[in-house]
LUMTOR-560105 format. One line per 10 residues: number of its first residue (from 1); their letters; for each residue x, z, y of C-alpha. Coordinates in steps of 0.02 Angstrom, whole numbers, plus 50000, padded with zeros to 5 digits. Layout:
N
NUM	A	X/Z/Y  ...
# end
This chain:
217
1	XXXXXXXXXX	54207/43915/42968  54315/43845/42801  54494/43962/42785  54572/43803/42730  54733/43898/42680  54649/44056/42594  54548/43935/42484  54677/43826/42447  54779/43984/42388  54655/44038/42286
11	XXXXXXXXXX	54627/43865/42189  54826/43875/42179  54812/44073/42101  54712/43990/41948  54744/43801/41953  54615/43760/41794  54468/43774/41702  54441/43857/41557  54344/43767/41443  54267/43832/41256
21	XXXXXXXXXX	54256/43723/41086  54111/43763/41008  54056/43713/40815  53931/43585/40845  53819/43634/40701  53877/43747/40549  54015/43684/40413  54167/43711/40330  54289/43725/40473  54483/43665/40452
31	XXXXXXXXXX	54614/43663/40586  54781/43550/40594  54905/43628/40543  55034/43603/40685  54913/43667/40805  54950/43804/40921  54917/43880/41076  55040/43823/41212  55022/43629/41134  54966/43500/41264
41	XXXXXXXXXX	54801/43421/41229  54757/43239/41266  54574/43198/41317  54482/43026/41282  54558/42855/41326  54508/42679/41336  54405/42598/41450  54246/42688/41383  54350/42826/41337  54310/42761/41164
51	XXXXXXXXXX	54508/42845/41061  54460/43006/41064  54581/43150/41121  54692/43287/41041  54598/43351/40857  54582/43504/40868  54467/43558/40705  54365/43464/40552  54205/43537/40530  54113/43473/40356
61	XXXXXXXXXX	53946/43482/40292  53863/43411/40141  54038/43324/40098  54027/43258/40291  54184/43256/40380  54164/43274/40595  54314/43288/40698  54313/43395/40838  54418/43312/40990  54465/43387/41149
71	XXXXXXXXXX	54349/43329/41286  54468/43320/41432  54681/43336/41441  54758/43501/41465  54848/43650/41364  54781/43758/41203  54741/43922/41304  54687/44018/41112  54644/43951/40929  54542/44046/40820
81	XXXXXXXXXX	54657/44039/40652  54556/44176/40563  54412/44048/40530  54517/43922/40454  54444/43867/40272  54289/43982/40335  54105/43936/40337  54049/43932/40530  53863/43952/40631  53828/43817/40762
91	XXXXXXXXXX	53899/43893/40915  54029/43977/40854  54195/43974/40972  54319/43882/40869  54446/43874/41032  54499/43873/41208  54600/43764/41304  54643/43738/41482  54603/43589/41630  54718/43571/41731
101	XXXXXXXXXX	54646/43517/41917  54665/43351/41974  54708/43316/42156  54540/43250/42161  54442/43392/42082  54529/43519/42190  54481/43402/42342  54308/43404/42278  54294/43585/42255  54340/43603/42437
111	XXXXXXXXXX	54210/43494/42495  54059/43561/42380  54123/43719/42506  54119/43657/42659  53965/43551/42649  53784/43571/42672  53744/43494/42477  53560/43408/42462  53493/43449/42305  53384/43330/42189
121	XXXXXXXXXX	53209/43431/42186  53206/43348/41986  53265/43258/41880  53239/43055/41944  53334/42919/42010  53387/42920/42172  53403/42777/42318  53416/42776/42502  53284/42730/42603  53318/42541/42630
131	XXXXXXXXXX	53381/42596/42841  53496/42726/42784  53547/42625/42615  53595/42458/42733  53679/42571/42855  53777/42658/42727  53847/42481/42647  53896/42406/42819  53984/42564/42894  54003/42668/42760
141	XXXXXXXXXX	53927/42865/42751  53999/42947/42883  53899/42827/42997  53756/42904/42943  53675/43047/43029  53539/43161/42958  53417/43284/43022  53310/43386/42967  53163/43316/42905  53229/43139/42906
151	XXXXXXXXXX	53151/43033/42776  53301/42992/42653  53269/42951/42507  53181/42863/42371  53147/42973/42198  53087/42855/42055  53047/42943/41908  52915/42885/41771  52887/42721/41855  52819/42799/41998
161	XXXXXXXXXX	52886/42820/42149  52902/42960/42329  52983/42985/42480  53101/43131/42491  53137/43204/42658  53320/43315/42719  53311/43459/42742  53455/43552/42829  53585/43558/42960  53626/43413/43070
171	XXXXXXXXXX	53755/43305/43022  53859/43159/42960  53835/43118/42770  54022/43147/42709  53992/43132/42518  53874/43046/42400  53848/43119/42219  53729/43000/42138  53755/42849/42067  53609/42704/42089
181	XXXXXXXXXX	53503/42674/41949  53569/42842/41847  53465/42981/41831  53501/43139/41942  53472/43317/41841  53363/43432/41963  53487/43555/42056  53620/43411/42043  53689/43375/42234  53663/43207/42300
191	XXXXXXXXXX	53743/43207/42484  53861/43333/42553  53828/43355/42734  53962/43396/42863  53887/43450/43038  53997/43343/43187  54094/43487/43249  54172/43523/43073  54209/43344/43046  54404/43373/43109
201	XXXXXXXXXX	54442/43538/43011  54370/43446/42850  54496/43301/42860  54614/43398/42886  54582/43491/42732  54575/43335/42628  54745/43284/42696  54828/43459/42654  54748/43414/42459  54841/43256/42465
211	XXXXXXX	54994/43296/42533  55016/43465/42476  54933/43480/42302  55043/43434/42141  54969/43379/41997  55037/43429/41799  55080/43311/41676
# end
């Protein structure tokens, strides 16, 4: 049974990810020189996320300037200053920096919780069997019932295709991971599965998210 409260608290104790900047491959490394922990970051924007966000080094290499952006918005957590003007390995941690959760990624945390996730045996493209897949766009997925040993899905990889039956508990889809015609890495979810007696306490988490959770700026 999901302790909607004590998991919500705990997401609340640490509201973000901590994420690590890495030198890409090895270079000259320079920082801004404004930069400092504490500053907000801004990640990619656009509609393909094509202005890149917040610089946060310049790495060069045979006279080859590459700018290192932050990858998603949220807060300088630690800057490595000693390795400015320095000469850096690939994979060496230039910085850290802080993501703040969305209402949505808390939301989603809480259901990769409470559900029973179906994971892609490999990596392949993924459709519904053509039942499920017309029951799914007429009603949506929490029309859709599974049990175990259903046959589910459709795994194309290589230009071949195979059946992949559930396995797992009973119960209404809830969430969907994959996306049509994009590949699926193997241990990737692709449904979340909510059996029908949990169906109430799991709404009712999503509505606390909504109502209760504040997102920062």
């Amino acid at each position: 049974m999901l302790d909607i409260s004590a998991v919500l608290e705990e997401i609340k104790a640490s509201p973000y990810t901590e994420l690590s900047v890495r030198a890409p491959h090895c270079g000259l490394l320079t920082f801004p020189g404004d930069l400092k922990p504490g500053d907000p970051l801004s990640g990619p924007v656009g509609e393909w996320k094509e202005k890149p966000g917040t610089l946060l080094a310049t790495l060069e290499r045979e006279r080859n300037e590459r700018p290192i952006s932050c990858e998603e918005k949220g807060e300088l957590a630690a800057l490595n200053r000693e390795l400015d003007g320095c000469f850096v390995e690939a994979g060496t941690e230039i910085a850290r920096y802080r993501h703040f959760l969305s209402r949505e990624e808390v939301l989603q945390l809480i259901l990769k919780r409470a559900l029973h996730l179906f994971i892609a045996p490999e990596r392949a493209k993924y459709y519904f069997v053509p039942a499920v897949d017309i029951k799914f766009k007429v009603s949506g997925p929490k029309a859709v019932t599974v049990h175990d040993g259903d046959e589910l899905f459709i795994m194309s990889r290589m230009k071949r295709e195979a059946s992949l039956r559930y396995s797992g508990p009973e119960g209404v889809i809830y969430a969907v991971y994959f996306i049509y015609n994009q590949n699926v890495d193997a241990g990737a979810p692709l449904i979340g599965v909510c059996p029908p007696d949990l169906v109430p306490q799991v709404e009712e988490a999503v509505l606390r998210v909504q109502t209760e959770w504040t997102e920062r700026n």
